[in-house]
C-alpha positions as CSV (number, residue, x, y, z in Angstrom):
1,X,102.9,2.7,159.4
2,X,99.9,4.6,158.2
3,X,98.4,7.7,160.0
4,X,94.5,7.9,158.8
5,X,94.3,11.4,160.7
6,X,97.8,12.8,159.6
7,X,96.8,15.3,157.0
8,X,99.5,17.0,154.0
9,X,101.3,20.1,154.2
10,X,99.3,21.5,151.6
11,X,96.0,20.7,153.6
12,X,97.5,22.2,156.8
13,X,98.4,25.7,155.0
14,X,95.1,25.6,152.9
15,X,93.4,25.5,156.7
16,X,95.8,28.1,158.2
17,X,94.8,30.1,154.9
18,X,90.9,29.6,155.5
19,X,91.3,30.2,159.5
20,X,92.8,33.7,158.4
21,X,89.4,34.4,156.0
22,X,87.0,36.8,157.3
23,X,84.0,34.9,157.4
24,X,85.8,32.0,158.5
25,X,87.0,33.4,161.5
26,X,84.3,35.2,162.6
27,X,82.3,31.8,162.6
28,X,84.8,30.2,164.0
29,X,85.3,32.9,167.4
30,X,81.4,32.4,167.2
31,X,81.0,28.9,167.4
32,X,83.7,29.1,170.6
33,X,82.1,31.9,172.4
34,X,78.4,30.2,172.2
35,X,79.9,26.7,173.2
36,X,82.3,28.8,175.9
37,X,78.8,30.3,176.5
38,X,76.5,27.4,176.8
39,X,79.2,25.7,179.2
40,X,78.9,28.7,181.5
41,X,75.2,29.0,181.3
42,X,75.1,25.0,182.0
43,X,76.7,26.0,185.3
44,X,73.5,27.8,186.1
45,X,70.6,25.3,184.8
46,X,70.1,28.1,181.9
47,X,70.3,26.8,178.2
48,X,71.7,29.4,175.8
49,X,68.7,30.2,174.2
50,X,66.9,30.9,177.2
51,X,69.9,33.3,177.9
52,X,69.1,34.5,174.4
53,X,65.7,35.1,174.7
54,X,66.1,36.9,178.0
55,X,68.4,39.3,176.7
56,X,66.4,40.4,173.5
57,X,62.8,40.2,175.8
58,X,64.9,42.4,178.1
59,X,65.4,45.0,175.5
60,X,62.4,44.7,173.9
61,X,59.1,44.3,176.7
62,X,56.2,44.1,175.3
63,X,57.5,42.7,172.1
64,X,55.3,40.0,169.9
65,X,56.6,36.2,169.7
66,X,56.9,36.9,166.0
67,X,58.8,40.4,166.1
68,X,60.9,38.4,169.3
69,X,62.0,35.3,166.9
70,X,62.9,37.8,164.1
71,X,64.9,39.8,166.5
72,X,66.8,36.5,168.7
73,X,66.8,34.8,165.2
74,X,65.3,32.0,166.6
75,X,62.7,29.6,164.6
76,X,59.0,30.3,165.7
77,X,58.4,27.0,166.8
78,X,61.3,26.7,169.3
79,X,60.9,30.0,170.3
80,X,57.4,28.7,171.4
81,X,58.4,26.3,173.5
82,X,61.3,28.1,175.1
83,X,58.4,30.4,175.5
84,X,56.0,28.0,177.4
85,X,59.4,26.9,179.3
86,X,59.8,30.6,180.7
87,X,56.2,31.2,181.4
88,X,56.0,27.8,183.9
89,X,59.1,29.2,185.4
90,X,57.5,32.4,186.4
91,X,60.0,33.9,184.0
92,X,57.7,35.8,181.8
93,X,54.0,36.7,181.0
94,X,51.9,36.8,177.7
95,X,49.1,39.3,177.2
96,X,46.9,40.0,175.0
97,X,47.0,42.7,172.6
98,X,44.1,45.2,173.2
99,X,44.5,45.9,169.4
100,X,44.7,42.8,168.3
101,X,43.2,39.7,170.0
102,X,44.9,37.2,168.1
103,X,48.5,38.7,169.1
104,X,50.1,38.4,172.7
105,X,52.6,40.7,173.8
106,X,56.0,39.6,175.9
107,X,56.7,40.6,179.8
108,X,59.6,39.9,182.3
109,X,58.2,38.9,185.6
110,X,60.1,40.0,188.2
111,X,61.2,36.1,189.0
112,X,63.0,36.6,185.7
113,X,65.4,39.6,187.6
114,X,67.6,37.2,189.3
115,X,68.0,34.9,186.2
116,X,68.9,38.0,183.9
117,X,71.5,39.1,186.7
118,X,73.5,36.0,186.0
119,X,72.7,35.8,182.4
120,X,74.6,39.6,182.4
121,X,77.3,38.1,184.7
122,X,77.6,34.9,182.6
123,X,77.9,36.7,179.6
124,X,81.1,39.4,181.0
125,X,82.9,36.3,181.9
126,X,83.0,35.0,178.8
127,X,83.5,38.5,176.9
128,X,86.5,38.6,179.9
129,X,87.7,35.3,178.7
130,X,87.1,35.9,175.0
131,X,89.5,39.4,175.3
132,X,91.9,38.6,177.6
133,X,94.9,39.5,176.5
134,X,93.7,42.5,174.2
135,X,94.2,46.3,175.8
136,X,91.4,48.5,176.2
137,X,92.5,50.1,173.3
138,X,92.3,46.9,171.2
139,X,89.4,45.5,173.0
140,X,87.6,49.4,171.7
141,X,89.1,49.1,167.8
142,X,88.0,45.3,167.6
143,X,84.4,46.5,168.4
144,X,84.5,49.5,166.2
145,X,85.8,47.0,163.1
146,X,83.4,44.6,163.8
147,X,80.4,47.2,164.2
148,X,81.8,48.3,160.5
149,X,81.9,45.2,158.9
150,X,78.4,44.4,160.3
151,X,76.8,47.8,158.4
152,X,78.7,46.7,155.4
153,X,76.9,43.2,155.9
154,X,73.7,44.9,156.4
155,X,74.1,47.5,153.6
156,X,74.9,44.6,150.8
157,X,71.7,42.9,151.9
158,X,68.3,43.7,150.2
159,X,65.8,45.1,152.1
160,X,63.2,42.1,153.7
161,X,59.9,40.9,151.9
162,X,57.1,43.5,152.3
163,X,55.2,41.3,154.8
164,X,52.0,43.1,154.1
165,X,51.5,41.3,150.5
166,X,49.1,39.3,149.6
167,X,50.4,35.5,149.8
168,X,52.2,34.4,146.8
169,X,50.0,30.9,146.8
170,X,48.3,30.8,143.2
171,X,43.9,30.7,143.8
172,X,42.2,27.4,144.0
173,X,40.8,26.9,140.4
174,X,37.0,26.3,140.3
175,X,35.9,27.4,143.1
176,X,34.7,30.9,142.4
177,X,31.4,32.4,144.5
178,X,29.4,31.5,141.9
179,X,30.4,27.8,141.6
180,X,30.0,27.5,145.3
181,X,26.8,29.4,144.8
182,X,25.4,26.6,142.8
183,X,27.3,23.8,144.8
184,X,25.4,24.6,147.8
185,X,22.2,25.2,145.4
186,X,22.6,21.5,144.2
187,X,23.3,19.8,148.2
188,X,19.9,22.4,149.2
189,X,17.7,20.4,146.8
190,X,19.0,16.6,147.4
């Protein structure tokens, strides 16, 4: 009989190989602790970027939606509407800038205290479930290793796009002032 599932020797050691590859097991112990996460949160009606959200806005009041998305690494458009979510829930507030009109600032409300308190609880379960077995001492050099390896990460990267730059699009051809000049010139005397 044929096994379609049964996979070779070769393959299993090949995965055993890959499973022992840094960046393959630090996206794997990721993908488990955000499902391990999202289970946890589910218990509580909280999704996991909500939980997300709440612990960067936490750190960061008074943060912009764009500076907040860069930060949770979230896109701009979700983060909106996880955004709007929060603010129906009493969760947070949006105000406007007094520098800048066009740019609304982030606030917990206090309705958000209670939720954050079991977002913080949520979260040291799962970092309980995640190192049990390790001792303190472990638990301390895993962190420090990781912390390393994450400057190393940051170091190798090159530094992000000035923002302040003018955009990259090429102009629109033809329409300089003084063709619009004499396009509006021409509709005047129709």
């Amino acid at each position: 009989m044929i096994y379609p599932f049964r996979t070779s020797r070769t393959a299993l050691v090949s995965r055993t190989r890959q499973a022992r590859d840094l960046g393959f097991a630090i996206k794997d112990v990721a993908r488990l602790w955000a499902r391990l996460f999202r289970q946890r949160a589910a218990e509580r009606s909280v999704t996991l970027d909500q939980c997300r959200v709440l612990a960067y806005l936490s750190r960061n009041e008074g943060a912009t939606q764009v500076r907040l998305a860069e930060l949770s690494e979230t896109d701009p458009m979700t983060l909106v509407r996880i955004l709007d979510r929060m603010e129906e829930d009493g969760w947070l507030e949006r105000r406007q800038d007094p520098a800048d009109r066009r740019v609304h600032r982030l606030f917990l409300k206090p309705a958000a205290d209670p939720v954050l308190t079991e977002v913080l609880r949520i979260a040291e379960r799962a970092r309980r479930e995640a190192m049990a077995g390790l001792s303190a001492a472990e638990r301390a050099r895993l962190l420090e290793l990781l912390e390393r390896v994450r400057v190393n990460l940051m170091m190798a990267m090159p530094p992000p796009a000035d923002v302040t730059r003018q955009s990259a699009r090429p102009p629109r051809i033809g329409r300089t002032p003084a063709r619009r000049a004499a396009t509006r010139s021409r509709k005047a005397s129709v």
